[in-house]
C-alpha positions as CSV (number, residue, x, y, z in Angstrom):
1,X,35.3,5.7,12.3
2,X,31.6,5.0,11.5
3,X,30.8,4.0,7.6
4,X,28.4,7.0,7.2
5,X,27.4,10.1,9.2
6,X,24.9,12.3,8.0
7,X,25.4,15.7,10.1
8,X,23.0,18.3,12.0
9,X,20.2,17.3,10.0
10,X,16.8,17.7,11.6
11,X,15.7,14.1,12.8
12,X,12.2,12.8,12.9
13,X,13.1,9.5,13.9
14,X,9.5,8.0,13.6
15,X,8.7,7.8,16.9
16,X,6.3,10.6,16.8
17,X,8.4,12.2,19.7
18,X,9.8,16.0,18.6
19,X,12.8,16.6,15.9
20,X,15.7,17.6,16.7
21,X,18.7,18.3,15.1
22,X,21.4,15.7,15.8
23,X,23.8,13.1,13.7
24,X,23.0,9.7,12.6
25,X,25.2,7.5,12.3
26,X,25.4,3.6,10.2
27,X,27.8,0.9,10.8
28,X,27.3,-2.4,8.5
29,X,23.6,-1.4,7.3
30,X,22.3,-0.4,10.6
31,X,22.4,2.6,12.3
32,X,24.9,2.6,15.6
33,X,24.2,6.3,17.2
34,X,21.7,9.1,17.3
35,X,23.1,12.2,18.8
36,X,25.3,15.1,19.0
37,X,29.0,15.4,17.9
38,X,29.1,12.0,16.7
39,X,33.1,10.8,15.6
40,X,33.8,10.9,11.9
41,X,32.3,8.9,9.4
42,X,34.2,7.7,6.1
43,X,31.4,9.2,4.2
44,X,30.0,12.6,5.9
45,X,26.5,14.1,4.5
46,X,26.0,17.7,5.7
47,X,22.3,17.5,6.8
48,X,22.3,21.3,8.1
49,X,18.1,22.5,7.5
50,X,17.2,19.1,5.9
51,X,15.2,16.0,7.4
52,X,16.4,13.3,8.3
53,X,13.4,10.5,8.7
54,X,13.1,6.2,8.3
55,X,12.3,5.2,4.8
56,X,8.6,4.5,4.2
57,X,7.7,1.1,4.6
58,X,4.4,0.5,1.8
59,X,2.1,-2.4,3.3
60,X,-0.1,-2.0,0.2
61,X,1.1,-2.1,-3.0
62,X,0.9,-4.8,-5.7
63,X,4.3,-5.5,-7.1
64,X,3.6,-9.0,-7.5
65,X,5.0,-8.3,-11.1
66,X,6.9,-6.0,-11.5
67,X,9.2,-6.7,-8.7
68,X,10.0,-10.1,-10.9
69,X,11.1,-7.7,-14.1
70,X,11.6,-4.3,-12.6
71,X,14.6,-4.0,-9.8
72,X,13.6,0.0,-9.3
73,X,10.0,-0.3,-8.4
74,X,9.1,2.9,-9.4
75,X,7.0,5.1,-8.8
76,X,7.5,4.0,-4.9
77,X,11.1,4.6,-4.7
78,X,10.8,7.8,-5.5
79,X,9.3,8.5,-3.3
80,X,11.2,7.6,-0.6
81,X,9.8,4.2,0.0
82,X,12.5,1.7,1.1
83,X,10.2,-1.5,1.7
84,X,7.1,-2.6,0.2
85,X,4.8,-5.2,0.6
86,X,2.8,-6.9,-2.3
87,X,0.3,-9.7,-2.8
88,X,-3.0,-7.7,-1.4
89,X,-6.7,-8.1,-2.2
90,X,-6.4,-11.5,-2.5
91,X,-4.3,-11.1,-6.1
92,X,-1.1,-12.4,-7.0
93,X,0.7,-15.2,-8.8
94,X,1.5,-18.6,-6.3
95,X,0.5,-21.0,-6.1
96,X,0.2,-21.3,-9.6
97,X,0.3,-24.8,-11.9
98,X,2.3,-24.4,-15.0
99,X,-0.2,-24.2,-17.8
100,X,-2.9,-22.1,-15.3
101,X,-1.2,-18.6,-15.3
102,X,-4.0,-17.6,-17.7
103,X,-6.4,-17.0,-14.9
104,X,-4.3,-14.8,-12.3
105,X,-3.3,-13.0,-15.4
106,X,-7.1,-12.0,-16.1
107,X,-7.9,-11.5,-12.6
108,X,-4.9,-8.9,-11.8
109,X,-6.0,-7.0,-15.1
110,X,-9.2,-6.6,-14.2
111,X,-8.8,-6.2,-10.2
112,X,-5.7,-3.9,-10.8
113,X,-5.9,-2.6,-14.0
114,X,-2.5,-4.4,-15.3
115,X,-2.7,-5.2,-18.9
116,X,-2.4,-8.6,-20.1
117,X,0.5,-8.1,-22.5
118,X,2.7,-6.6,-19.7
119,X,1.9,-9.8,-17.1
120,X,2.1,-12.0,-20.2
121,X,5.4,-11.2,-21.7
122,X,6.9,-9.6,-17.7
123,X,6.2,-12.8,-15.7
124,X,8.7,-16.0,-16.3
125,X,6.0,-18.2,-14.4
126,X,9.2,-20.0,-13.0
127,X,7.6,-21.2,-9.7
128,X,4.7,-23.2,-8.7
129,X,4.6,-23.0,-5.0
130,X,4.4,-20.2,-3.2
131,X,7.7,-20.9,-1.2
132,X,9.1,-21.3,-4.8
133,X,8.3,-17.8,-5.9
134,X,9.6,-16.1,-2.1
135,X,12.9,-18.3,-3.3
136,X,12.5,-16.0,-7.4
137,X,12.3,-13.1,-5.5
138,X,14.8,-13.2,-2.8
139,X,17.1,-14.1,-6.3
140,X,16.2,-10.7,-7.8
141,X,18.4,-7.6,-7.3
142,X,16.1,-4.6,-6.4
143,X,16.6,-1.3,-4.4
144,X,14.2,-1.6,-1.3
145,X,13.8,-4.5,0.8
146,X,9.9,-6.3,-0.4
147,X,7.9,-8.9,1.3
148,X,5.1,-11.0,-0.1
149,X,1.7,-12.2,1.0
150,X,-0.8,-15.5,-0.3
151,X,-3.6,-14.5,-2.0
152,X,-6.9,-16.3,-1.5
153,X,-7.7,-16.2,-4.9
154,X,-4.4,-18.0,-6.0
155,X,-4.4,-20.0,-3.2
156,X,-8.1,-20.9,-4.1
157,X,-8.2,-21.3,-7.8
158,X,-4.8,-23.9,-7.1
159,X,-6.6,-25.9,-5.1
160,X,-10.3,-26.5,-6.6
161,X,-9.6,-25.6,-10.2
162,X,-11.9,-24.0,-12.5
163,X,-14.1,-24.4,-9.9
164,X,-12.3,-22.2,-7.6
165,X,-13.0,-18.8,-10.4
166,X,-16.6,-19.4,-9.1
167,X,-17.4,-17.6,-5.8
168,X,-20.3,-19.7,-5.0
169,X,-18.6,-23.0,-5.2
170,X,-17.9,-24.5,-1.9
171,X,-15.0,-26.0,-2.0
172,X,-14.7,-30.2,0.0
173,X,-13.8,-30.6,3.3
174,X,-10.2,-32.0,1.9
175,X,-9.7,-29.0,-0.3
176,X,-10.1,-26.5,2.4
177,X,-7.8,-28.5,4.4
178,X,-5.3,-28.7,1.6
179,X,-5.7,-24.9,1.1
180,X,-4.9,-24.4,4.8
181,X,-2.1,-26.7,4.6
182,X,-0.7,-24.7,1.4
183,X,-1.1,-21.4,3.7
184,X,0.9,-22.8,6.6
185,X,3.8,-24.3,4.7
186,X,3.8,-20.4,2.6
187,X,4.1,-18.6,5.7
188,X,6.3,-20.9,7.2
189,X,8.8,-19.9,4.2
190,X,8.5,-16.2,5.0
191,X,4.6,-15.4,3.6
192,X,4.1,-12.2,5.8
193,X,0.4,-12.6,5.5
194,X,-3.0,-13.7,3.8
195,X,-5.0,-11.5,2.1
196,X,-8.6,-11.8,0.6
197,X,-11.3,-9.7,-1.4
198,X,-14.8,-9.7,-0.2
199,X,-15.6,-6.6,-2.0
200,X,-17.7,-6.5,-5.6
201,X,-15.6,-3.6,-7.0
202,X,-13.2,-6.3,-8.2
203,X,-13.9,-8.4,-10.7
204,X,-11.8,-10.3,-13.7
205,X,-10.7,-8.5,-17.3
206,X,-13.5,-11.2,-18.5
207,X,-16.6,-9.5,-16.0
208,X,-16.8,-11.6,-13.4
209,X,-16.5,-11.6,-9.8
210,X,-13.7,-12.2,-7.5
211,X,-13.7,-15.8,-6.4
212,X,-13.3,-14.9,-2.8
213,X,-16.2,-12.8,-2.9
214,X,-18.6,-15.1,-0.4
215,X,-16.2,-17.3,1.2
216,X,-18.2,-18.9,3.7
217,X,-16.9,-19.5,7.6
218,X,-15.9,-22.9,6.9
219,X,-13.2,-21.6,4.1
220,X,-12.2,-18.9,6.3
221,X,-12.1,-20.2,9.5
222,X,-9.7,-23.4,8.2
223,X,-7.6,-21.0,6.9
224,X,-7.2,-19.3,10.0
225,X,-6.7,-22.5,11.2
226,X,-2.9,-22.5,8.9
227,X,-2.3,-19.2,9.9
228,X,-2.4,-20.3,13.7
229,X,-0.6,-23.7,13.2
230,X,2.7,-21.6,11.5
231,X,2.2,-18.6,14.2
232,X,2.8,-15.9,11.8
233,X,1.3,-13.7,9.2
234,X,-1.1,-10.7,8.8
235,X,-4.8,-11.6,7.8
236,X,-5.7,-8.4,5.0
237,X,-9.1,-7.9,4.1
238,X,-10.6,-5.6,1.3
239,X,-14.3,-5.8,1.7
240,X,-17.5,-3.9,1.2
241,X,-18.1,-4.5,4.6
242,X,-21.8,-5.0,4.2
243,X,-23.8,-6.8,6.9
244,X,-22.2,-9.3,9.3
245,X,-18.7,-8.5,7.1
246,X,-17.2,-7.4,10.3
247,X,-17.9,-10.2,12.1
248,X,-17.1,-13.2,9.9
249,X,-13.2,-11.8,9.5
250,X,-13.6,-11.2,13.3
251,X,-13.9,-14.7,14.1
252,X,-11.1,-15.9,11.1
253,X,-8.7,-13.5,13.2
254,X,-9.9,-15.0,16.8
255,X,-9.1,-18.4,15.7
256,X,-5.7,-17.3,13.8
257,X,-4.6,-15.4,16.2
258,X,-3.3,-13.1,13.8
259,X,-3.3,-9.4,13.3
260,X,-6.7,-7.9,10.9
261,X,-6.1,-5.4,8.8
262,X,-8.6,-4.0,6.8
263,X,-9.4,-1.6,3.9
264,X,-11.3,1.5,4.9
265,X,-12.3,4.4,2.2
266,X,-15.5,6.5,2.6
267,X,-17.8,5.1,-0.3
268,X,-20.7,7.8,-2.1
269,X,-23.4,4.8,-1.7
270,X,-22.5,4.3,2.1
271,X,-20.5,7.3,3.2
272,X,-20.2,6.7,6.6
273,X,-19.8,3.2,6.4
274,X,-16.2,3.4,7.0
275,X,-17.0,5.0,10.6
276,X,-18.9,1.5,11.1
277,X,-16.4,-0.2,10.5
278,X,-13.8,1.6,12.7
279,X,-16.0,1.7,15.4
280,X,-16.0,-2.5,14.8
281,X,-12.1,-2.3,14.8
282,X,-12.1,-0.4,18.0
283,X,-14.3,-3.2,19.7
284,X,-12.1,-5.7,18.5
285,X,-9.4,-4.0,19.6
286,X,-10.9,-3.8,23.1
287,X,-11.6,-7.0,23.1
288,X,-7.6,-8.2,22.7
289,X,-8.0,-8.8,18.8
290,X,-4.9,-6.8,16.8
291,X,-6.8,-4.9,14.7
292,X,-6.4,-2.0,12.4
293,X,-7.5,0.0,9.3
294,X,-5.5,0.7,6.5
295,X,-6.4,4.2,5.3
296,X,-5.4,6.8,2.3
297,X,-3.7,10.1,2.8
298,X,-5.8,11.9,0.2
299,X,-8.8,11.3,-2.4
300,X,-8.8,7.6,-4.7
301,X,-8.4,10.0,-7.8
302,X,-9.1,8.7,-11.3
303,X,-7.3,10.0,-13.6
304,X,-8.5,10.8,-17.0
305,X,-7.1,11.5,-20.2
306,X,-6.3,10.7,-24.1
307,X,-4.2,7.8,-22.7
308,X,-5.5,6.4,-19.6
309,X,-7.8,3.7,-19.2
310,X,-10.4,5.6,-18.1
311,X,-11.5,8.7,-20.7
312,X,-15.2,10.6,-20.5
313,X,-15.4,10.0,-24.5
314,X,-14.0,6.4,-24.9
315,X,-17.5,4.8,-26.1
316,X,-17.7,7.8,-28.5
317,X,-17.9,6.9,-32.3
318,X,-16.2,9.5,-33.2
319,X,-13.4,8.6,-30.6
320,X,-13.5,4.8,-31.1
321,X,-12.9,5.8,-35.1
322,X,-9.2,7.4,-34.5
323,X,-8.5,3.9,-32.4
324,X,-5.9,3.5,-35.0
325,X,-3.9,7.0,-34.2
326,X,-1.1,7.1,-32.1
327,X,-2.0,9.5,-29.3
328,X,0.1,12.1,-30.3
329,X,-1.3,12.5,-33.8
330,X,-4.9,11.5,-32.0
331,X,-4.9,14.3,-30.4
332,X,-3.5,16.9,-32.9
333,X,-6.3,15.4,-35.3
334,X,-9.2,16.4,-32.6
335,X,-7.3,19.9,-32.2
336,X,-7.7,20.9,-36.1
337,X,-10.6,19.8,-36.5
338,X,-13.6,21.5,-35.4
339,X,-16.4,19.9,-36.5
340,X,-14.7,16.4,-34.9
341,X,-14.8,18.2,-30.9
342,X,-18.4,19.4,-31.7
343,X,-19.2,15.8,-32.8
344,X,-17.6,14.9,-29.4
345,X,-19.3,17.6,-26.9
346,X,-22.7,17.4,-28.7
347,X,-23.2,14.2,-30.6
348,X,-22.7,11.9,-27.4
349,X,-23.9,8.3,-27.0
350,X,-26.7,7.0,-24.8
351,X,-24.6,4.4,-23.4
352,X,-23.7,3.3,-19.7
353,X,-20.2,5.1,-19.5
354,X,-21.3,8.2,-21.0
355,X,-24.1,8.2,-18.5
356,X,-21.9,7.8,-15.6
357,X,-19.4,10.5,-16.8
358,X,-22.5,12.6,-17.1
359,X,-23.5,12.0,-13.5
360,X,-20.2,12.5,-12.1
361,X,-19.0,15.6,-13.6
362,X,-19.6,17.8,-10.4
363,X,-16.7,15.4,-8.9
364,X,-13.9,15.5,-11.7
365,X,-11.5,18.7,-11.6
366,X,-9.0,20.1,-14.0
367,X,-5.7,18.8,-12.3
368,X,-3.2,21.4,-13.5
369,X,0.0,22.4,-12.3
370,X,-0.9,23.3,-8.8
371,X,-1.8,19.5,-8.1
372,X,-4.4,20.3,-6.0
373,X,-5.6,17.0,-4.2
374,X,-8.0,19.2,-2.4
375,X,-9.5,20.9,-5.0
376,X,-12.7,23.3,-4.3
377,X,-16.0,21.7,-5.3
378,X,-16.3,25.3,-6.9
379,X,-13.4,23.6,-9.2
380,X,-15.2,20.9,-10.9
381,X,-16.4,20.6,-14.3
382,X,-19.9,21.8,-13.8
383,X,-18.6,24.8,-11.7
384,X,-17.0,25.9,-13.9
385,X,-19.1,25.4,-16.5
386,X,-21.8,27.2,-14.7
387,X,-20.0,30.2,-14.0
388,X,-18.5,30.5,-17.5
389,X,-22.1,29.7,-19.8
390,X,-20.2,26.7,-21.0
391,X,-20.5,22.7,-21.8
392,X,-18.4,20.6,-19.2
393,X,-18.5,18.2,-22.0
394,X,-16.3,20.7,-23.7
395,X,-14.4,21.7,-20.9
396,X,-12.9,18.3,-20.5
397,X,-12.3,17.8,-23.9
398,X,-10.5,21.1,-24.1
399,X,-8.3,20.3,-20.8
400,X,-7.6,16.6,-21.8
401,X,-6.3,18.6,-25.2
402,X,-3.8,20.7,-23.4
403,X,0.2,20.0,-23.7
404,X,0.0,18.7,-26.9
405,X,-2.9,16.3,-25.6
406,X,-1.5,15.5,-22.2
407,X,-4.0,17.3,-20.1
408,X,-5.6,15.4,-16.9
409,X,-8.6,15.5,-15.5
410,X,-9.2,13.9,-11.3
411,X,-12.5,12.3,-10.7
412,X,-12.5,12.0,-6.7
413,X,-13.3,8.2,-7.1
414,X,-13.5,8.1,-3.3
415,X,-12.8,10.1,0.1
416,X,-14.2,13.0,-0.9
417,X,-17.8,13.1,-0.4
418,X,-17.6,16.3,1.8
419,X,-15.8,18.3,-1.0
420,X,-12.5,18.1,1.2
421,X,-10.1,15.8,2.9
422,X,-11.7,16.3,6.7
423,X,-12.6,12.6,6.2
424,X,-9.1,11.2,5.5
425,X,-7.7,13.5,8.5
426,X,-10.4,11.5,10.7
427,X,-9.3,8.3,9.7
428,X,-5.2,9.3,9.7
429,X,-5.5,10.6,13.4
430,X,-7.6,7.5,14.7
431,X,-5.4,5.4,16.5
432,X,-6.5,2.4,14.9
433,X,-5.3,3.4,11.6
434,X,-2.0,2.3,9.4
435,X,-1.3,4.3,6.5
436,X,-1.9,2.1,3.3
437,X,-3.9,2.1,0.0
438,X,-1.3,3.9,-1.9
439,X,-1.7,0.7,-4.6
440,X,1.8,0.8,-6.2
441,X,2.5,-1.0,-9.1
442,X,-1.6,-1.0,-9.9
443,X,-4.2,0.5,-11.8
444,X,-1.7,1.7,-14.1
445,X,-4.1,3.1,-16.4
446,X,-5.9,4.5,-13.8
447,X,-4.6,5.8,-10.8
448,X,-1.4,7.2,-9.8
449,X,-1.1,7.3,-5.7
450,X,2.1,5.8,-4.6
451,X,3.3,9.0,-4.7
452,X,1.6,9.3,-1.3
453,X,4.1,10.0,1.1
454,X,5.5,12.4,-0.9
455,X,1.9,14.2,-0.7
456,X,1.3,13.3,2.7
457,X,4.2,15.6,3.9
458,X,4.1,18.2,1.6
459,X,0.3,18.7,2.3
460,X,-0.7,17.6,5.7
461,X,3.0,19.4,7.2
462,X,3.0,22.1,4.9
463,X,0.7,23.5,2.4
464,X,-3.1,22.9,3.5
465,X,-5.1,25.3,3.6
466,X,-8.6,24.1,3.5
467,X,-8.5,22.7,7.2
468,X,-6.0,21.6,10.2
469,X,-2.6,20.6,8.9
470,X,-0.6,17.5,11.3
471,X,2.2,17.7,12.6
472,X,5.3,16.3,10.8
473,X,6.5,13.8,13.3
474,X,3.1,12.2,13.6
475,X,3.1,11.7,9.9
476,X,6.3,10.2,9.8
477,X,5.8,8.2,12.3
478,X,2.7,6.6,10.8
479,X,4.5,5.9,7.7
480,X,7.4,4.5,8.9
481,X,7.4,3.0,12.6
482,X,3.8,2.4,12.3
483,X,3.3,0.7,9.5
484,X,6.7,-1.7,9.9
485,X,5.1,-2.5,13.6
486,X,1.7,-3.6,11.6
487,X,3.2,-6.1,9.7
488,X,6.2,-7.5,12.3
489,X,8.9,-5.5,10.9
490,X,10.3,-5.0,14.0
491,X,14.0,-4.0,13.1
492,X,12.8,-1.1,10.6
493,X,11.1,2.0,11.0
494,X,13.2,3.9,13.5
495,X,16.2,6.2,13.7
496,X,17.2,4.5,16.8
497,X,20.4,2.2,17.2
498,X,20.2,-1.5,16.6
499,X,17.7,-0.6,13.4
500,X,18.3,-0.8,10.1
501,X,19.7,2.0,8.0
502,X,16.9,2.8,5.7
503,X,17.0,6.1,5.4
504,X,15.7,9.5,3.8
505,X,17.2,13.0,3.7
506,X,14.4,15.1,2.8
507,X,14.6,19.2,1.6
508,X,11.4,19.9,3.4
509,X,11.6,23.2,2.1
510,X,11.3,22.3,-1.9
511,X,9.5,18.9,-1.4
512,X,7.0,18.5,-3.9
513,X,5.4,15.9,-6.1
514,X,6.0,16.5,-10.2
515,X,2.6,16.1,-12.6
516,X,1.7,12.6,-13.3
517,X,2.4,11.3,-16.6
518,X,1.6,8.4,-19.0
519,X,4.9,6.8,-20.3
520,X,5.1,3.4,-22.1
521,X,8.0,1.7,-20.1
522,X,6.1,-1.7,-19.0
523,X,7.3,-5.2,-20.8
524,X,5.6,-5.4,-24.7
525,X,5.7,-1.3,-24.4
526,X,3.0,-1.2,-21.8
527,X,1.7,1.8,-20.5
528,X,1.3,2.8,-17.0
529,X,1.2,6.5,-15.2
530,X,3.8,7.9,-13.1
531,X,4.8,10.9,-10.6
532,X,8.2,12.0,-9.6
533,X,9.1,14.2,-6.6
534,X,11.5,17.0,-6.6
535,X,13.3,17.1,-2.8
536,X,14.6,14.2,-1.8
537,X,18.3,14.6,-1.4
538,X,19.3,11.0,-0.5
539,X,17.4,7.6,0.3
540,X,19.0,4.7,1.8
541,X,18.5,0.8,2.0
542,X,20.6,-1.2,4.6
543,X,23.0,1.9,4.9
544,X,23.8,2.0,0.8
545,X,22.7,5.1,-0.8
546,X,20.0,4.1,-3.6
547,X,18.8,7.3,-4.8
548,X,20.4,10.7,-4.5
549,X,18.9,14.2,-6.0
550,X,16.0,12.0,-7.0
551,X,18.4,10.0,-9.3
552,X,19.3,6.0,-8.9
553,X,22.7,5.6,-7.8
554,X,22.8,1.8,-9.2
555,X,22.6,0.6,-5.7
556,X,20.6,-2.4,-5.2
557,X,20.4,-3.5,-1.8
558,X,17.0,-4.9,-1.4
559,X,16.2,-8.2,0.2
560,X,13.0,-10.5,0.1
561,X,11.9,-9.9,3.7
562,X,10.6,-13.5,5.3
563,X,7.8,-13.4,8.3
564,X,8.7,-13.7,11.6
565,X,12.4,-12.6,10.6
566,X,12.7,-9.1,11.5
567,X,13.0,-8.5,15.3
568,X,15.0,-5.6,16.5
């Protein structure tokens, strides 16, 4: 008799080969048989019209945090996410000396917009090595299996000291050997990669750059050097790719021998710099360099309201003098009193951020219940406007007002300079591509797109209409076998026997993702936006059930995942 069975249900089993309906069984946390008739299980799920797929494996996320305080990881796990991987961009918190956390706590807020008070009062600090913090988090009870990577910055700022925060410092010859020793004794204790930032959209809560910024060859290369000495480990690059970009991390990854993955989103200074860039992986590829690009599934949308980080009137006077308000009586001040929203639409500043709002307002929609990630450019603000003889000013304010000041507004940050998602179907279908920049556990205030494999289903399977749709198994197969293969998770990722059991039964039918919302869950009462999804029926880790009906069953199976330890 097996442990579990889940019955008749339609399998995708991430191969990217046709579903069919069939039984799956699990024995000890992995599954033992795919196929028909299949003997009795001591716990039997009637699958009959449901999906049966792996569990989403997350290669980009940033739970460096939160998976220290939070065992749930949400919003990921709702979304059917049974591993994650954290420590990207170069950001995280090991190596770290004792009375030095100050520093990674100023970069992650400002690179990941993560407030200070939630780091400060979320993160014990109880490690100083990098092996030291793997052994913190293999300690920690969570429900999906997480891995960790070393980021450069850390690594770096450990290293040279204050000198480190500087970009243009070169570090000595002995401190980029000691860095490269640091690297190779982290991924020796289960590190599944390195990770740098060479891009200047991230910068510190105090302005400045990111100290990997310019890294010059000799920095790179000997740490390339630790990456091939311990044989292991993914090299992860966000970068602005400008000239002879490319090529620097393409020599770092021919002396590591490691697997390059790199960041790609379509840019409005540089929109088809991203094609460049492919086209670079491609050669590399060609060339016998493991290579890849780790692309969204939809638009990097901002999200604005009364209580996220980024709102159209926050350098307002009028705005800056309710500072003191709690939002809900914020925003029932601005809604009885008139002569306050015509301050706000008609009195603005001349500063920089009202500026930029102003230039940008053809590219922020109303994101109401219909969620639409692919909104019409006919949909924006100024569209609107336009068509109606009104102020966009107004508009927003009026939106941002609705639900008792709850309202959201999308500016399509990135991915989107067509007015549709053609572009992110171009880089989902190349073959080069992983599926990744989801940023889980960051930009709290800011962003909410974790939730993407929820929307990746529902939209590219199901509901498009503005273009070609793809098909299901191909979508499941790049979240799942695809991504797990990028990073040498070898035993994950299939519904095959001899893999392990993470699992998700899915109501394809009613699968959809709930409106995001700002809640104020995080440690010292921090705030952060979430989405939910209404569909999944059951999600499991190792063969234990974790979530069913969208609900945590108490479950927590999760393990720290070390490098080179998942073969199949």
């Amino acid at each position: 008799m097996h442990d579990l069975v889940i019955r008749n249900g339609t399998v995708v089993d991430g191969t990217g080969e046709p579903a069919r309906v069939a039984d799956v069984a699990v024995d000890g946390g992995v599954i033992t048989a795919v196929g028909e008739g299949l003997p009795q299980g001591q716990r039997e799920i009637a699958a009959n019209g449901l999906l049966v797929t792996p569990g989403f494996v997350d290669i980009h996320t940033h739970y460096d945090g939160q998976a220290t305080w939070d065992p749930y990881l949400t919003p990921s796990s709702w979304h059917g996410v049974t591993t994650a991987v954290f420590g990207n961009c170069s950001v995280g918190f090991a190596p770290v000396r004792p009375d030095s956390t100050g520093y990674l706590i100023n970069l992650m807020e400002g690179v990941e917009d993560i407030p200070e008070t939630v780091l400060s009062e979320g993160v014990r600090f109880d490690w100083e090595t990098f092996p030291e913090f793997l052994n913190v988090l293999e300690r920690t009870p969570r429900v999906m299996d997480v891995g960790a990577q070393v980021p450069h910055a850390a690594l770096r700022f450990y290293v040279m000291g204050d000198r480190g925060t500087d970009h243009e410092e070169l570090p000595t010859e002995l401190e980029i050997l000691r860095m490269s020793e640091l690297l190779e004794e982290a991924l020796r204790a289960g590190a599944l990669g390195f990770t740098t930032s060479r891009t200047t959209k991230h910068r510190a809560a105090d302005g400045t750059v990111t100290p990997t910024l310019t890294a010059r060859e000799a920095e790179l290369l000997g740490l390339a050097a630790g990456m091939k000495r311990a044989g292991s480990g993914v090299l992860e690059v966000n970068s602005d790719f400008g000239p002879g970009e490319f090529e620097a991390l393409r020599a770092a990854a021919e002396v590591s021998g490691r697997p390059l993955s790199c960041l790609i989103v379509q840019v409005r200074d540089a929109p088809d710099r991203w094609r460049e860039t492919m086209q670079n992986i491609h050669k590399a590829r060609a060339a016998g360099i493991a290579c890849n690009g780790q692309v969204h599934v939809r638009p990097i949308g901002v999200l604005m309201g009364f209580e996220t980080t980024m709102n159209p009137f926050r350098e307002h006077p009028a705005w800056l003098e309710l500072a003191a308000l709690s939002p809900g009586d914020r925003a029932q001040r601005i809604s009885n009193d008139s002569a306050l929203r015509e301050r706000l639409v008609n009195q603005r500043p001349d500063d920089e951020h009202t500026q930029w709002i102003d230039g940008i307002l053809d590219k922020i929609f109303p994101l109401d219940e219909r969620l639409d990630y692919e909104p019409e450019p006919g949909m924006s603000l100024t569209s609107i406007a336009a068509r109606d003889g009104d102020n966009p000013w107004r508009l927003a304010l009026d939106w941002m007002l609705k639900d008792a000041g709850t309202g959201l507004l999308m500016h399509t940050f990135e991915n989107y300079c067509g007015g549709d998602l053609e572009v992110v179907r171009e880089m989902m279908t190349d073959e080069a591509s992983v599926i990744g920049v989801a940023d889980g556990g960051a930009h709290v205030g800011l962003i909410c797109d974790s939730s993407a494999p929820t929307f990746m289903l529902s939209h590219w399977a199901r509901d498009r209409t503005r273009g070609a749709q793809l098909p299901l198994e191909f979508l499941v197969h790049k979240h799942t076998r695809g991504n797990a293969v990028a990073y040498g998770l070898n035993d994950r990722g299939l519904l095959a026997a001899g893999f392990k059991a993470d699992i998700n039964v899915i109501d394809f039918d009613q699968l959809r993702l709930l409106p995001p919302k700002v809640v104020y869950d995080l440690p010292a009462g921090g705030r952060r936006l979430i989405q939910r999804a209404d569909g999944y029926r059951h999600t499991f880790a190792s063969g234990v059930e974790t979530l069913r009906d969208g609900e945590f069953t108490g479950a927590l199976p999760g393990k720290l995942i070390r490098g080179e330890q998942s073969t199949a």
